[in-house]
LOLO-597164 format. One record per residue (C-alpha): residue in one letter; x, y, z. Coordinates in nm, 2 decimals. Layout:
BEGIN
+------+--------+--------+--------+
| resn |      X |      Y |      Z |
+------+--------+--------+--------+
|    A |      X |      Y |      Z |
...
+------+--------+--------+--------+
***
This chain:
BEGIN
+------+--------+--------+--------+
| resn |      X |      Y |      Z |
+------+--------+--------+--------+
|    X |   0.00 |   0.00 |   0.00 |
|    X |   0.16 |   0.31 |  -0.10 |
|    X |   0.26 |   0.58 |   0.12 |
|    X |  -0.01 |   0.83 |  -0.01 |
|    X |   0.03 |   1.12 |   0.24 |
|    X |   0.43 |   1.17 |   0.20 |
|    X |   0.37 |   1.11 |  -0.20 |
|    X |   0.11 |   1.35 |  -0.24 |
|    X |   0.34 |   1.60 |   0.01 |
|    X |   0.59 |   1.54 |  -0.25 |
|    X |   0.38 |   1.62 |  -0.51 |
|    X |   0.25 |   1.94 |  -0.34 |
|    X |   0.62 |   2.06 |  -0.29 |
|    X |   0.69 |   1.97 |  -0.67 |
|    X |   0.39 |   2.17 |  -0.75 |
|    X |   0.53 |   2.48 |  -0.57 |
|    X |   0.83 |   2.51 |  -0.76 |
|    X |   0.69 |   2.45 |  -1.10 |
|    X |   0.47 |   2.70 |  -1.03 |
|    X |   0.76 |   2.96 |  -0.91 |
|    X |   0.98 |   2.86 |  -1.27 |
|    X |   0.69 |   2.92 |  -1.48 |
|    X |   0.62 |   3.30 |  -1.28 |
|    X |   1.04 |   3.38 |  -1.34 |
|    X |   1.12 |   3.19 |  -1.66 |
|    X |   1.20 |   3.48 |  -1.91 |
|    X |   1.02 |   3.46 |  -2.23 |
|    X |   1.32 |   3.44 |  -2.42 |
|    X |   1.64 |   3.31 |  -2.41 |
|    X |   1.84 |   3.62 |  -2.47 |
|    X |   1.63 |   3.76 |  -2.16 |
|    X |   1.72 |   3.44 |  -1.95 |
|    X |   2.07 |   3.48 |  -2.05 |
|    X |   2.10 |   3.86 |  -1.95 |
|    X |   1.92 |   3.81 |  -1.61 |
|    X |   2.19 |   3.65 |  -1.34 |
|    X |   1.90 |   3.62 |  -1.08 |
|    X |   1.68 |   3.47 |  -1.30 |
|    X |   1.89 |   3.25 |  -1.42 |
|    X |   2.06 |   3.11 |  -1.13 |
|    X |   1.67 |   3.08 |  -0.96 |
|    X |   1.57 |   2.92 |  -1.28 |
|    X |   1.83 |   2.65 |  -1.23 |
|    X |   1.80 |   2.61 |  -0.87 |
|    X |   1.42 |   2.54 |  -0.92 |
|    X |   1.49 |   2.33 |  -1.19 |
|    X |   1.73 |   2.12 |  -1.00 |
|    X |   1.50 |   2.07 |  -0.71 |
|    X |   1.22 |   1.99 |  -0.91 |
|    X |   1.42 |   1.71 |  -1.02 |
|    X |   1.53 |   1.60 |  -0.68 |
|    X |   1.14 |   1.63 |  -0.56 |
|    X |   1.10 |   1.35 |  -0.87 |
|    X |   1.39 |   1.13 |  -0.77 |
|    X |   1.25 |   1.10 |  -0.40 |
|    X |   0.88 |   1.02 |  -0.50 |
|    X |   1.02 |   0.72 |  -0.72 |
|    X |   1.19 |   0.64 |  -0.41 |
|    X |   0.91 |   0.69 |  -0.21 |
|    X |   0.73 |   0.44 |  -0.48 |
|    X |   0.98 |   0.20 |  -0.48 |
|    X |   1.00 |   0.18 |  -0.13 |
|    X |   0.64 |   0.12 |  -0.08 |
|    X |   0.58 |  -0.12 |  -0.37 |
|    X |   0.89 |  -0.33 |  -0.16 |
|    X |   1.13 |  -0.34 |  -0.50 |
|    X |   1.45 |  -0.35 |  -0.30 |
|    X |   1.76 |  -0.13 |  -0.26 |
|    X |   1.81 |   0.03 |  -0.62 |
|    X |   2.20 |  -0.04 |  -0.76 |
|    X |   2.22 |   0.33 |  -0.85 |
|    X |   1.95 |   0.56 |  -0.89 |
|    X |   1.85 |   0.48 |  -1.22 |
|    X |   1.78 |   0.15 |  -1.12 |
|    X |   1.47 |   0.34 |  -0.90 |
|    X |   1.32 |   0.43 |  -1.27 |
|    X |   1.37 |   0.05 |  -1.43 |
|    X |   1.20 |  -0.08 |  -1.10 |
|    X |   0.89 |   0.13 |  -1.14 |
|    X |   0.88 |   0.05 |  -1.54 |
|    X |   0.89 |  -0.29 |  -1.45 |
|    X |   0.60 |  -0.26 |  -1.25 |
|    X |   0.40 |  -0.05 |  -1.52 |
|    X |   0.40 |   0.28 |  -1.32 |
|    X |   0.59 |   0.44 |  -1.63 |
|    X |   0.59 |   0.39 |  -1.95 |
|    X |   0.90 |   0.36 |  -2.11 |
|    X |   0.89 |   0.68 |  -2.25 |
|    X |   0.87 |   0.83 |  -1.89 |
|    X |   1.15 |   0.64 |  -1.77 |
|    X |   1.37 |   0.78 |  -2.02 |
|    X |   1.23 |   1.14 |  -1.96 |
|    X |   1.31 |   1.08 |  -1.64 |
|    X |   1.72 |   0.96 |  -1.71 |
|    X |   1.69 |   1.24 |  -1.89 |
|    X |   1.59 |   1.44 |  -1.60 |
|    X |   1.81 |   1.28 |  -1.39 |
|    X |   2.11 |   1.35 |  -1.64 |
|    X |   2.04 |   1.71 |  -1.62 |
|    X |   2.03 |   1.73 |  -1.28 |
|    X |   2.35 |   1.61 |  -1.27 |
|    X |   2.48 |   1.86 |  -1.51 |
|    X |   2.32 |   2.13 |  -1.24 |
|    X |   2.56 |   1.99 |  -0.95 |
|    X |   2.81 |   1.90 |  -1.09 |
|    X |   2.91 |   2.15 |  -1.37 |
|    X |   2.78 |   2.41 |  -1.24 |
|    X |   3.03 |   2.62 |  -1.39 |
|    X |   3.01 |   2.48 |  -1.72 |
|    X |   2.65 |   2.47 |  -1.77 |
|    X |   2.49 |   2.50 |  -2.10 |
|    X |   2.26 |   2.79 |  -2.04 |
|    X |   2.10 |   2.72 |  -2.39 |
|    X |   1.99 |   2.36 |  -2.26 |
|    X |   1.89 |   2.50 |  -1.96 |
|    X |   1.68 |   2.73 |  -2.07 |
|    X |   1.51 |   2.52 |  -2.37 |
|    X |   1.45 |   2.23 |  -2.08 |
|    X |   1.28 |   2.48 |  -1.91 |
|    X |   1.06 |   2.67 |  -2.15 |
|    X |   0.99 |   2.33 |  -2.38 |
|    X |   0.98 |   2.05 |  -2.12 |
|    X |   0.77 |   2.17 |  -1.84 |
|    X |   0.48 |   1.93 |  -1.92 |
|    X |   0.76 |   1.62 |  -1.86 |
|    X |   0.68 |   1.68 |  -1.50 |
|    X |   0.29 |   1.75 |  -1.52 |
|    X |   0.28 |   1.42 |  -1.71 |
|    X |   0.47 |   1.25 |  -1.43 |
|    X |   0.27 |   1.35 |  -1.16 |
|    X |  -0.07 |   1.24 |  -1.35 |
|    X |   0.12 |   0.85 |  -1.36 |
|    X |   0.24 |   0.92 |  -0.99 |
|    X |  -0.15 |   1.00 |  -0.89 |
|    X |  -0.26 |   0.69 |  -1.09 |
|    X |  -0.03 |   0.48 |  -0.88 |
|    X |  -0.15 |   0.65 |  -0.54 |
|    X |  -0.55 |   0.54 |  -0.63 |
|    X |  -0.41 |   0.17 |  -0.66 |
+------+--------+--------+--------+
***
């Protein structure tokens, strides 16, 4: 049985921040790019978007009793296993994941293009995830 209350918390908090990058995302990228503040809140609320995703599939995994994931990915092939995502998902969600690694890790280096076009194209990646996070919750 999953854990709905700490899922749908989750879901709340990921709400909350996807809501703050669509009120400060620039409408261009030349705007994004000039803005420093925007910018660096734009990736900072990308980045924990992502991490609010990571920890509900944990949350999932743990509840559905798949076992210790490898690495992290291995949290995303658990839950496709089990029909929660699609494959498509799963690889939006490496995808994701991969990003939020570029975030961390280069911070200094970061494509501010990507960043931007992730932001202002991909949005609905993480409405679409909560709609098949839901469906799992009413199961």
């Amino acid at each position: 049985m999953p854990d709905k209350e700490r899922i749908l918390s989750k879901i709340d908090e990921l709400d909350s921040y996807l809501d703050e990058l669509v009120e400060i995302l620039p409408e261009t990228y030349e705007e994004y790019e000039i803005s420093i503040e925007k910018k660096r809140s734009c990736e900072r609320l990308l980045h924990i978007s992502i991490e609010s995703v990571i920890d509900i599939c944990m949350l999932m995994v743990k509840d559905l009793k798949l076992g210790i994931p490898v690495e992290e990915e291995d949290v995303f092939d658990k839950l496709e296993k089990k029909k929660i995502f699609s494959k498509k998902m799963t690889l939006k969600l490496r995808e994701m994941k991969g990003l939020r690694n570029i975030l961390v890790h280069r911070y200094g280096s970061v494509d501010d293009e990507l960043v931007y076009d992730s932001l202002s194209a991909e949005l609905n990646d993480f409405h679409e995830f909560i709609d098949d996070v839901l469906k799992f919750t009413k199961m």
